[in-house]
C-alpha positions in Angstrom: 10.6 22.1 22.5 10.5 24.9 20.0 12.6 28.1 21.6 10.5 30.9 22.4 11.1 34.0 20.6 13.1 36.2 22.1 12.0 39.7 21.7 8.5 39.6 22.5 6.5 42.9 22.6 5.5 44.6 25.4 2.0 45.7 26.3 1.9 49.8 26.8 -1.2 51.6 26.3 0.0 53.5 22.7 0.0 49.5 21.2 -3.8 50.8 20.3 -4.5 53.2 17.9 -8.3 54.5 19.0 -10.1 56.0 16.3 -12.0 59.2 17.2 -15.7 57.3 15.4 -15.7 54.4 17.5 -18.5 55.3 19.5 -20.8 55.9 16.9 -19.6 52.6 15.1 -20.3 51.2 18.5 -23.7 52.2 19.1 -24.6 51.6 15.1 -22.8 47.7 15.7 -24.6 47.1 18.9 -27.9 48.5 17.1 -27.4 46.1 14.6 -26.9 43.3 16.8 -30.1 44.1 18.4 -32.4 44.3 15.6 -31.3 40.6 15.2 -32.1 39.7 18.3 -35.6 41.8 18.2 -36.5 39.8 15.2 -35.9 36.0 17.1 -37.9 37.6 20.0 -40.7 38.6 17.4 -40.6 34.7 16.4 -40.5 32.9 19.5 -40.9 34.7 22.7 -38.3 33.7 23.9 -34.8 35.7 23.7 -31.9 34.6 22.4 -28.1 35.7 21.4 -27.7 37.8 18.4 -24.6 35.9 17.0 -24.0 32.5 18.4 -27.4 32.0 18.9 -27.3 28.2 18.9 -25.3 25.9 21.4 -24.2 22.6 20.8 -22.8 21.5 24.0 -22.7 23.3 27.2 -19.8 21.7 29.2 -18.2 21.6 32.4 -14.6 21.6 32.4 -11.4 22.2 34.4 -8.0 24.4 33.1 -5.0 23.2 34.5 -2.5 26.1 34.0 1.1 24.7 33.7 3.8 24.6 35.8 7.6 25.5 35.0 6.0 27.7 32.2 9.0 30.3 31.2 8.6 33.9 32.5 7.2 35.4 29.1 4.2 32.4 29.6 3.9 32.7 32.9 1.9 36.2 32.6 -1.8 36.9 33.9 -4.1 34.1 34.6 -1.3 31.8 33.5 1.6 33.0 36.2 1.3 30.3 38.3 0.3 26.4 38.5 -3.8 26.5 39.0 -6.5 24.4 38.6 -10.0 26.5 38.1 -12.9 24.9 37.0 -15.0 26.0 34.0 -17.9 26.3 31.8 -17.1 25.8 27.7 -20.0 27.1 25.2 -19.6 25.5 21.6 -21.8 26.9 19.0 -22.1 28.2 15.6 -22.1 32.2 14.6 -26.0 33.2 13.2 -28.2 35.1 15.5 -31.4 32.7 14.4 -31.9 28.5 14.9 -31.0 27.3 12.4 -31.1 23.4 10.6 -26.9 22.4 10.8 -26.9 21.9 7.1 -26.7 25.8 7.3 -23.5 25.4 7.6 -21.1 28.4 9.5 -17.8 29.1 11.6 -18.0 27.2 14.9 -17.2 28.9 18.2 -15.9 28.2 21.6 -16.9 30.4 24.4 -15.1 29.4 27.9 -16.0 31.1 31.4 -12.5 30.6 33.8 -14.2 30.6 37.5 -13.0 32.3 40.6 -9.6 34.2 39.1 -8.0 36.6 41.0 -6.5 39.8 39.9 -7.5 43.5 39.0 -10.5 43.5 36.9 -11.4 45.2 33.7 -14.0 48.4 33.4 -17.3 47.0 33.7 -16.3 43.2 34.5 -16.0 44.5 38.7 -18.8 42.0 40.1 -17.1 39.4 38.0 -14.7 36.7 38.9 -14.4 34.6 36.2 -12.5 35.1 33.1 -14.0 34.7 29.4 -12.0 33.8 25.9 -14.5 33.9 23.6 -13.0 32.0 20.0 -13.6 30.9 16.5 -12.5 28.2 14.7 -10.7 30.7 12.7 -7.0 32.3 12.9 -8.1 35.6 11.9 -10.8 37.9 11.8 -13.7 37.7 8.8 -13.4 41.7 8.4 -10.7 44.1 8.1 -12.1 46.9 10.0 -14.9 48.0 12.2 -16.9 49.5 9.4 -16.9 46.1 6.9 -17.4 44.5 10.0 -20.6 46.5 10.7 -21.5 45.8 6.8 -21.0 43.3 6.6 -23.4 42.2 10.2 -26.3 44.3 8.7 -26.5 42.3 5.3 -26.7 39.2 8.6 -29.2 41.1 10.0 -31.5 41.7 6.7 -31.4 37.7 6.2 -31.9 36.9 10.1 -35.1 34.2 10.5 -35.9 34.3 6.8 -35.8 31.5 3.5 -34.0 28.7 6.0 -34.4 26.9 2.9 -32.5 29.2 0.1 -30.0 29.4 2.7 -29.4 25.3 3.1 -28.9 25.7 -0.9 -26.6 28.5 -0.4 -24.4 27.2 2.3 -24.3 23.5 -0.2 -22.9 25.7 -2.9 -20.5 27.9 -0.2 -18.9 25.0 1.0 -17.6 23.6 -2.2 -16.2 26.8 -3.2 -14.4 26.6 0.4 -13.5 22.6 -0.8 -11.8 23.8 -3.8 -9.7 26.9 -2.0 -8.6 24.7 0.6 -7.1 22.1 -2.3 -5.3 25.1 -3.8 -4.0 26.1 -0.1 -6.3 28.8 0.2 -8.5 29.5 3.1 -11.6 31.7 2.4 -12.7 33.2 5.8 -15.7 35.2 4.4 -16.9 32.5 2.3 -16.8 30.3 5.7 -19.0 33.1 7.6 -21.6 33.4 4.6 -22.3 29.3 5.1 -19.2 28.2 3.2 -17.9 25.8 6.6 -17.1 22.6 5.9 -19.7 20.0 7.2 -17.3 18.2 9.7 -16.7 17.1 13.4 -17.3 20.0 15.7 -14.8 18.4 18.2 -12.1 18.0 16.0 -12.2 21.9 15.7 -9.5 24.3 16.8 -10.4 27.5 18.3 -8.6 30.9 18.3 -9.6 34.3 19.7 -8.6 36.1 16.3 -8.0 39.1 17.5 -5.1 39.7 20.4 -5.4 40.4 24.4 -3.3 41.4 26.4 -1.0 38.7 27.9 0.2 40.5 31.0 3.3 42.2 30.5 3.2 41.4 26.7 0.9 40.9 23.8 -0.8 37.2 22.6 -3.3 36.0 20.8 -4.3 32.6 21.7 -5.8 29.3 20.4 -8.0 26.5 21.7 -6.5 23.1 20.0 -7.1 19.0 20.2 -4.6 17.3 22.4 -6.3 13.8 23.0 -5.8 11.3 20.3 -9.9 11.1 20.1 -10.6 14.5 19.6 -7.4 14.5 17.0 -9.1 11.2 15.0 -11.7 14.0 14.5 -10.0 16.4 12.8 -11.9 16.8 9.4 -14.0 13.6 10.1 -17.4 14.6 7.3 -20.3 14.3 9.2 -23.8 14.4 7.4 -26.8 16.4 8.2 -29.2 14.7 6.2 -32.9 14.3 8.5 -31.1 15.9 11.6 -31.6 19.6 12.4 -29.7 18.9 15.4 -26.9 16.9 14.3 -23.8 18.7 15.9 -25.7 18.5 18.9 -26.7 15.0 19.3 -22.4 13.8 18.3 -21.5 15.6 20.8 -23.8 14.0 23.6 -22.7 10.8 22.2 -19.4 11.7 22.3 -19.5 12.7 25.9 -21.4 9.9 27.0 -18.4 7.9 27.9 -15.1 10.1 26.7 -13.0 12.8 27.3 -12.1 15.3 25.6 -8.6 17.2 26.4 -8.0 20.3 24.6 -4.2 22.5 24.8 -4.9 26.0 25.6 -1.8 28.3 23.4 -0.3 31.7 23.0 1.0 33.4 20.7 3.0 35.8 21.8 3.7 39.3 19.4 7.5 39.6 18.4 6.7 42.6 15.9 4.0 45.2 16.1 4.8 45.9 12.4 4.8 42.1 11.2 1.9 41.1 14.1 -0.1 44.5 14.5 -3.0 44.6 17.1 -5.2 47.0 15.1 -5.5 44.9 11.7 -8.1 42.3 12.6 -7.3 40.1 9.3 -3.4 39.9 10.4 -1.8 36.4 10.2 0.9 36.4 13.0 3.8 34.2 11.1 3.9 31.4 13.3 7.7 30.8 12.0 8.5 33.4 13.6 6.2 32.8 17.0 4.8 29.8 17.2 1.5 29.2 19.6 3.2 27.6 23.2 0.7 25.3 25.5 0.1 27.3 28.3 -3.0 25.4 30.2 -4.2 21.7 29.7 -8.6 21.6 29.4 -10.5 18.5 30.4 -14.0 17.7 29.8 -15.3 14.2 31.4 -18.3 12.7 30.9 -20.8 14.3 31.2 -24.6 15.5 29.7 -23.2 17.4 27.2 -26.4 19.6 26.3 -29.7 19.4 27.8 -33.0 21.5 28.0 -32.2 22.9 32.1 -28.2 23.2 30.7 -29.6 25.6 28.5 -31.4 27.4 30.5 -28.1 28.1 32.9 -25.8 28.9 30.5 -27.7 29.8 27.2 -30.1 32.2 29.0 -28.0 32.8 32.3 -24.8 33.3 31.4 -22.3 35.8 29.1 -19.6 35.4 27.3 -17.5 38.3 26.7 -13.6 39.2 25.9 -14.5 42.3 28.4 -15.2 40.1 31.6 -12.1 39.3 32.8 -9.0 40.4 34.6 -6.9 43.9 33.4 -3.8 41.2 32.8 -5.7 40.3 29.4 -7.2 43.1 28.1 -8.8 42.6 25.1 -7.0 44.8 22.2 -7.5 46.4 19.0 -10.8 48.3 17.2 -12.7 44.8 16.8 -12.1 44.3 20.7 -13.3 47.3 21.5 -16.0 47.4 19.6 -17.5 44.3 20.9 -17.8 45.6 24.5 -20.8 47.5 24.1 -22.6 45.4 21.8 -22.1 42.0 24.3 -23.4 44.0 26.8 -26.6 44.9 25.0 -27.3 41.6 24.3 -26.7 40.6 27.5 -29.6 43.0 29.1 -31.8 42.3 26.3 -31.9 38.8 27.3 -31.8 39.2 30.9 -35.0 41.9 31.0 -36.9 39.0 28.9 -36.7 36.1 30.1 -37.4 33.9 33.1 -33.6 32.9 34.0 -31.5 36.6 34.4 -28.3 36.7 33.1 -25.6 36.5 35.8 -21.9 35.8 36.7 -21.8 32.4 38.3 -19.2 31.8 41.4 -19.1 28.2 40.4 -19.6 25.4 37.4 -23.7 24.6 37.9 -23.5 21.3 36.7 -21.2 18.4 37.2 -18.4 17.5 35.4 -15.3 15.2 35.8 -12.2 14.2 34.3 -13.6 10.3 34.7 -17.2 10.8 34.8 -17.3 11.6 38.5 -19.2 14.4 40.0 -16.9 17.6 41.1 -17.6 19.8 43.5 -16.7 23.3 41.9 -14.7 25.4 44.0 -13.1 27.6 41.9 -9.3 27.7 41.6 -6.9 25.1 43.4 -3.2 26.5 43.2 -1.2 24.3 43.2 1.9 24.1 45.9 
């Protein structure tokens, strides 16, 4: 095993560097984000997230936090051995339905049920415990003003020429081919439409942009662990007839597999070298490397249906802001997100049938082998 680093950084509140604009880049983000979802709403009648608008697969899942973990791991939801059961939300970033040849970053939202602990401002009628990620070590944006640029040119394209942007995204994603020959990743190229067209599952997923981690400072990562979820890793898949394509592998896949995926940290050594407020940061993993913390199993299961959507497309949130104080989302991106998340979460509650609400267990069944669990939250381990 690789040796932990051994001056990790402590979490104090002067880590953050709070900008006296934020509020008004706050309110002009989370504006922003709702003129998006106004425009969907216009469409269809029906409303619908502003970024991550399409799911993939809606899963139930179970974290089992490890045991023996070393003292700087074992911090917040991770300080003991625990089972908890789970909810995992795969989908891609634009606010409108798109065809998948529209090719853009892939995300992983995942809902922690029943953890205990103090909770953050605003997340008090919660129990659960959301890492929202991308497939994506860092951030697309190096502040919160490109950021909010850079979501309006989004916005002025939202539910408009699907078909230029098909052609676009064809032409993004062999610019990205060639970068990644030359060693080169290009993360805005990737959010424009630039993703390479492969297997959602053999996707890893980080949260970017750092939390607290307890007593100390992380960011952490989402990666394959099972040998079929690794023989995906950069499998091509074709879009060619399907609108839906991501969709329907992944109901095949979970039609008679597992998937097992590690849950990491990265814990910050150097506040200089690995600094909370720069969202495009690459922490050197030389010099601290991402440590399994948790295992994740999903079973087989429906991986995406029409009443799965309803429960966890329409009911449920995902937000780096519900969760416990132990991992406190950090930095200007972090907090700018609070307010526009929960925005979008009362625009779609106030519209349609199914209210947006904190669940107290998994709604649908899900098991390791295909069985049907019970969900009862958290099962700590003796």
């Amino acid at each position: 095993m690789t040796r932990l680093p051994e001056n990790p950084q402590r979490y104090h509140e002067g880590v953050e560097d709070i900008r006296p604009d934020e509020p008004q880049v706050a309110e002009a983000l989370a504006d922003t984000m709702l003129s998006i979802a106004y425009k969907t709403y216009a469409d269809s009648a029906h409303a619908i997230r502003s970024v991550h608008a399409k799911s993939h697969a809606l899963l139930g899942a179970e974290v089992e936090v490890h045991d023996n973990l070393p003292p700087d791991l074992a911090q917040g939801l991770f300080a003991r051995p625990a089972t908890y059961d789970a909810v995992i939300r795969l989908s891609t970033t634009p606010g409108d339905i798109l065809h998948d040849s529209v090719s853009a970053p892939r995300g992983m939202a995942l809902k922690i049920l029943d953890v205990a602990g103090d909770r953050l401002p605003g997340a008090e009628h919660s129990t659960s415990q959301d890492f929202v990620m991308v497939n994506g070590k860092v951030f697309n944006s190096p502040s919160g003003e490109a950021f909010l640029g850079s979501l309006k040119l989004l916005a002025a394209t939202t539910d408009r020429a699907e078909g230029a942007k098909k052609v676009l995204s064809k032409i993004l994603r062999g610019a990205e081919s060639v970068a990644e020959t030359l060693g080169k990743e290009l993360t805005p190229v990737k959010v424009m439409g630039g993703q390479p067209m492969t297997h959602m599952l053999g996707e890893s997923f980080y949260t970017q942009v750092p939390v607290r981690y307890g007593a100390y400072i992380a960011k952490l990562g989402v990666v394959p662990a099972s040998d079929n979820l690794k023989a995906l890793i950069d499998r091509t898949v074709s879009t060619a007839g399907d609108p839906d394509t991501h969709r329907h592998l992944l109901d095949e896949f979970f039609e008679q597999e597992t998937a097992v995926w590690h849950l990491k940290a990265q814990l910050c050594t150097n506040l200089d070298e690995m600094p909370v407020e720069d969202p495009m940061a690459l922490w050197d993993e030389e010099k601290s490397p991402y440590f399994t913390v948790a295992t994740i199993t999903a079973g087989p299961q429906t991986a995406w249906s029409e009443e799965r959507s309803e429960q966890v497309d329409d009911g449920m949130k995902f937000s780096p802001w519900n969760g416990i104080a132990a991992h406190q989302p950090l930095g200007q991106i972090m907090r700018l997100r609070k307010l526009a998340y929960e925005r979008s979460a009362a625009f779609r509650s106030e519209r349609n049938p199914t209210p947006v609400t904190e669940p107290a267990r998994c709604p649908f069944a899900h098991g390791s082998a295909g069985n049907v669990v019970q969900a009862t939250g958290a099962r700590v381990f003796p």
